[in-house]
C-alpha positions as CSV (number, residue, x, y, z in Angstrom):
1,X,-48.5,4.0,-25.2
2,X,-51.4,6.0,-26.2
3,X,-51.1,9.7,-26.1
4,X,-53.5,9.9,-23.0
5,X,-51.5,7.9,-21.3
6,X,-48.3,9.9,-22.3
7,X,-49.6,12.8,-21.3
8,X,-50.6,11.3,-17.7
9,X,-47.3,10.2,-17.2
10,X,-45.2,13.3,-18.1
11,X,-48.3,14.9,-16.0
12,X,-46.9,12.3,-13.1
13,X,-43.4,12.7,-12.9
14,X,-43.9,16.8,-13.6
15,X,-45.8,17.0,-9.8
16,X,-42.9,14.7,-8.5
17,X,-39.7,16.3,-9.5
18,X,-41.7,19.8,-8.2
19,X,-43.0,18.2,-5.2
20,X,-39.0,16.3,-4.4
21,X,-37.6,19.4,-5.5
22,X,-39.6,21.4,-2.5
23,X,-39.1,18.7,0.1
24,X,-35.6,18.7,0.0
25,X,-35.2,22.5,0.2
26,X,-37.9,23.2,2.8
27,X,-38.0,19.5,4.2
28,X,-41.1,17.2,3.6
29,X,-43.1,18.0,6.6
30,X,-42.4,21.7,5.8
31,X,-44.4,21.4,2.5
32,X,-48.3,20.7,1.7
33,X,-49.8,19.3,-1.0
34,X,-51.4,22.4,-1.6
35,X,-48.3,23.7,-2.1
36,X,-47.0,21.0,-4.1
37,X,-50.3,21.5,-6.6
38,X,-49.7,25.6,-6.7
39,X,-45.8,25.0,-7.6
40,X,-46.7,22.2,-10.5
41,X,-49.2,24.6,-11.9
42,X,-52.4,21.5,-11.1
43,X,-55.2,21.4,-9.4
44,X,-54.8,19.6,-6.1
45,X,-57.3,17.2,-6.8
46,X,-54.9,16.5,-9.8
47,X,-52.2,15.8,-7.5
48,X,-54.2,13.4,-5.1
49,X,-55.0,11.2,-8.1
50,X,-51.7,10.5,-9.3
51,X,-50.1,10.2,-5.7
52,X,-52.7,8.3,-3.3
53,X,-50.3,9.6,-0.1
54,X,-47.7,12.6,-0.3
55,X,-44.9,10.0,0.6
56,X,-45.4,8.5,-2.8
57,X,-45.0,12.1,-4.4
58,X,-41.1,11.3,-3.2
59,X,-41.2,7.5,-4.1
60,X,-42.5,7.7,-7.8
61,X,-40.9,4.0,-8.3
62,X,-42.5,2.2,-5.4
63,X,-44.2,0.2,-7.4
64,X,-40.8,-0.7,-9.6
65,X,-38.8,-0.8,-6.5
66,X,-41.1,-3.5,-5.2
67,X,-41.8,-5.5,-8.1
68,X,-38.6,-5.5,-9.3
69,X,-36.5,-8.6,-8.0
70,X,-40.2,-10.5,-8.4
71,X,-40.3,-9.4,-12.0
72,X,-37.0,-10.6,-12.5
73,X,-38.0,-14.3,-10.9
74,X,-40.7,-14.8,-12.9
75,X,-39.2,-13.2,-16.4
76,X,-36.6,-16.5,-16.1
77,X,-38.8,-19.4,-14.8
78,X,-35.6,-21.6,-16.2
79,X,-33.3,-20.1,-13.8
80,X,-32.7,-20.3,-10.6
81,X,-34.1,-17.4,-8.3
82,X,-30.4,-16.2,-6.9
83,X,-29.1,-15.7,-10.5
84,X,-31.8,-13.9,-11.8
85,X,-31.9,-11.6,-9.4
86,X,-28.1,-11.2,-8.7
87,X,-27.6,-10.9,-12.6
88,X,-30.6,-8.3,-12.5
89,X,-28.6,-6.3,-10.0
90,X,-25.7,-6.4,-11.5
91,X,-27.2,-4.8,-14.6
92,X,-29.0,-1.8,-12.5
93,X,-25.9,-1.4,-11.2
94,X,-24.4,-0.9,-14.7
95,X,-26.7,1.7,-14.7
96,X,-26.6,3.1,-11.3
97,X,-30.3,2.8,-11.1
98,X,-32.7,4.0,-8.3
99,X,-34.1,0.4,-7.5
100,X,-30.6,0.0,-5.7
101,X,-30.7,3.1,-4.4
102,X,-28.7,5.7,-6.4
103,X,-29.6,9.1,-5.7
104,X,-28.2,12.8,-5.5
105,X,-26.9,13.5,-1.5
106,X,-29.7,16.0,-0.9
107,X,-32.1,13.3,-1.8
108,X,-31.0,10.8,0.8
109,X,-30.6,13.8,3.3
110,X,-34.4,14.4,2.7
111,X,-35.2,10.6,3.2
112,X,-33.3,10.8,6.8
113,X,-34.7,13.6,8.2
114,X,-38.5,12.5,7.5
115,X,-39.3,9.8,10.0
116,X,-42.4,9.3,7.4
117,X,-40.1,9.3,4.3
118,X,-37.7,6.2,6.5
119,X,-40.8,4.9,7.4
120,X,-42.4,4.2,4.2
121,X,-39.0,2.8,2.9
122,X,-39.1,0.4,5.6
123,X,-42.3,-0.6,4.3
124,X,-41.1,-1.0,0.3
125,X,-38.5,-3.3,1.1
126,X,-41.1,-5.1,3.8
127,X,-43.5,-5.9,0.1
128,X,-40.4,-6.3,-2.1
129,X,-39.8,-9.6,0.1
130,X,-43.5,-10.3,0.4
131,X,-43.7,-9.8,-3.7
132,X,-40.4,-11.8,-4.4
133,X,-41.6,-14.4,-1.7
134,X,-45.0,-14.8,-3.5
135,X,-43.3,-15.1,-6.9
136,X,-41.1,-17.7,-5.6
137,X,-43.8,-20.0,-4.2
138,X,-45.8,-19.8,-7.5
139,X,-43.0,-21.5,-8.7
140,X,-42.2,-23.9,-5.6
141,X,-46.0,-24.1,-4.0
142,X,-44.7,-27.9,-2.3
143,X,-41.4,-25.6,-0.6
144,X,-43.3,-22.8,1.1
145,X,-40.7,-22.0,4.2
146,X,-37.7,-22.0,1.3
147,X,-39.2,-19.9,-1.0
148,X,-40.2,-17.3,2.0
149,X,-36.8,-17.4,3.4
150,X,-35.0,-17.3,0.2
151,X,-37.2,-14.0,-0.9
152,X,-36.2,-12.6,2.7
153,X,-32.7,-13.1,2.0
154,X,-32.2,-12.1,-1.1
155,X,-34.5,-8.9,-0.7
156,X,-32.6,-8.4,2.8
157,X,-28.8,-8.5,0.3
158,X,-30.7,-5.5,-1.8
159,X,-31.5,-3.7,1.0
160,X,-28.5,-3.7,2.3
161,X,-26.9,-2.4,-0.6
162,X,-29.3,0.3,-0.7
163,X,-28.1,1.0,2.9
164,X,-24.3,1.2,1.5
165,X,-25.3,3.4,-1.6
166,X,-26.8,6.2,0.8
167,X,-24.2,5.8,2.7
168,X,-21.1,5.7,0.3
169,X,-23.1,8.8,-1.1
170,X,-23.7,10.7,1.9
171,X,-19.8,10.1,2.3
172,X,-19.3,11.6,-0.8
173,X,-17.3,8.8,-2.7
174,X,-16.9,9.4,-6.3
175,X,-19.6,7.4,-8.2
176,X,-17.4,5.5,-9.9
177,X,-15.8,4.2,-6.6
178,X,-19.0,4.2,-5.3
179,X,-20.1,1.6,-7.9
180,X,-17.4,-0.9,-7.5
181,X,-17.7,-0.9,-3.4
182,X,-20.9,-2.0,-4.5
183,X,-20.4,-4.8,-7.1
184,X,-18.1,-6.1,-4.4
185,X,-20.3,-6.3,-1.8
186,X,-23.1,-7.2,-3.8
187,X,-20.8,-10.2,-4.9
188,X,-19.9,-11.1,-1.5
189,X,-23.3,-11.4,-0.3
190,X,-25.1,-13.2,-3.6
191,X,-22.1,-15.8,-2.9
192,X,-22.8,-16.5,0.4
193,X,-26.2,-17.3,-0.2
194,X,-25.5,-19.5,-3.5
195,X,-25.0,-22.8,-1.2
196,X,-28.2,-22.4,0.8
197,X,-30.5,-21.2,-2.1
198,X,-28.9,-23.3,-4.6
199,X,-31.4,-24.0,-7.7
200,X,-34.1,-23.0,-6.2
């Protein structure tokens, strides 16, 4: 990475962890971009060129969170699309990594309240599928219907793990409790799916 583009970057997540930090103390619709630009020390113009919408100000990864489970499909083109991605949860779990939804109380309490913030989560997980979908018919283009309901299930398992992060975290379960309700789940549900996804 160049130094340009390292300086973007830290310029990037700078206005986001200012712009987060203000959402979740005044609420998101409390806060404008102008705002936002004043309490980063930019120009607002600077702002609206990194961030496109003020949701994304909140949702830095959206473009990780929806490539992700795609990414991990086509990284192993030798293995089937269940274990890649199951093994590539398993490993962010390890980590306790925003793509499943990890994230401090006041964060998710943020996300709730917004009808705009829930909305444009809907809309991630709705392109994650779309994304996985697409990555699994590049490598099945003769098994279109299986590859689309295999990336909706497999993106709907992630999703609903996300939904039992926030929710283990908004009920305050230690995180290292709150990672093994997960891995359990997350089992549960990758093993149902094995027999209907199978090597796909």
């Amino acid at each position: 990475m160049s130094l340009r583009e390292q300086k973007k970057l830290e310029t990037r997540q700078t206005i986001s962890a200012v712009a987060t930090r203000l959402f979740i103390q005044r609420g998101f619709d409390q806060v404008t971009i102008a705002e936002v630009a004043e309490a980063a020390r930019v120009a607002k113009m600077t702002v609206t060129n990194h961030f496109s919408r003020k949701e994304d100000l909140v949702f830095d990864i959206r473009n990780d969170f929806v490539d992700w489970p795609a990414n991990l499909v086509r990284a192993a083109p030798e293995t089937p699309a269940l274990i890649a991605v199951r093994d590539g949860c398993f490993a962010e779990l390890d980590k306790a990594s925003a793509l499943l939804g990890f994230a401090d109380v006041s964060f998710v309490r943020m996300v709730r309240q917004s009808e705009r913030l829930t909305a444009a989560l809907r809309d991630m997980h709705v392109d994650r599928e779309f994304e996985l979908s697409a990555a699994l018919l590049d490598r099945h283009p003769d098994r279109e219907m299986l590859s689309r309901t295999a990336g909706a299930h497999l993106t709907s398992v992630l999703r609903l793990l996300l939904d039992d992060v926030w929710r283990l975290t908004w009920q305050d379960v230690k995180p290292d409790d709150l990672v093994e309700q997960i891995r359990d789940s997350a089992a549960v549900a990758f093993g149902q799916l094995e027999p209907a996804l199978g090597d796909l």
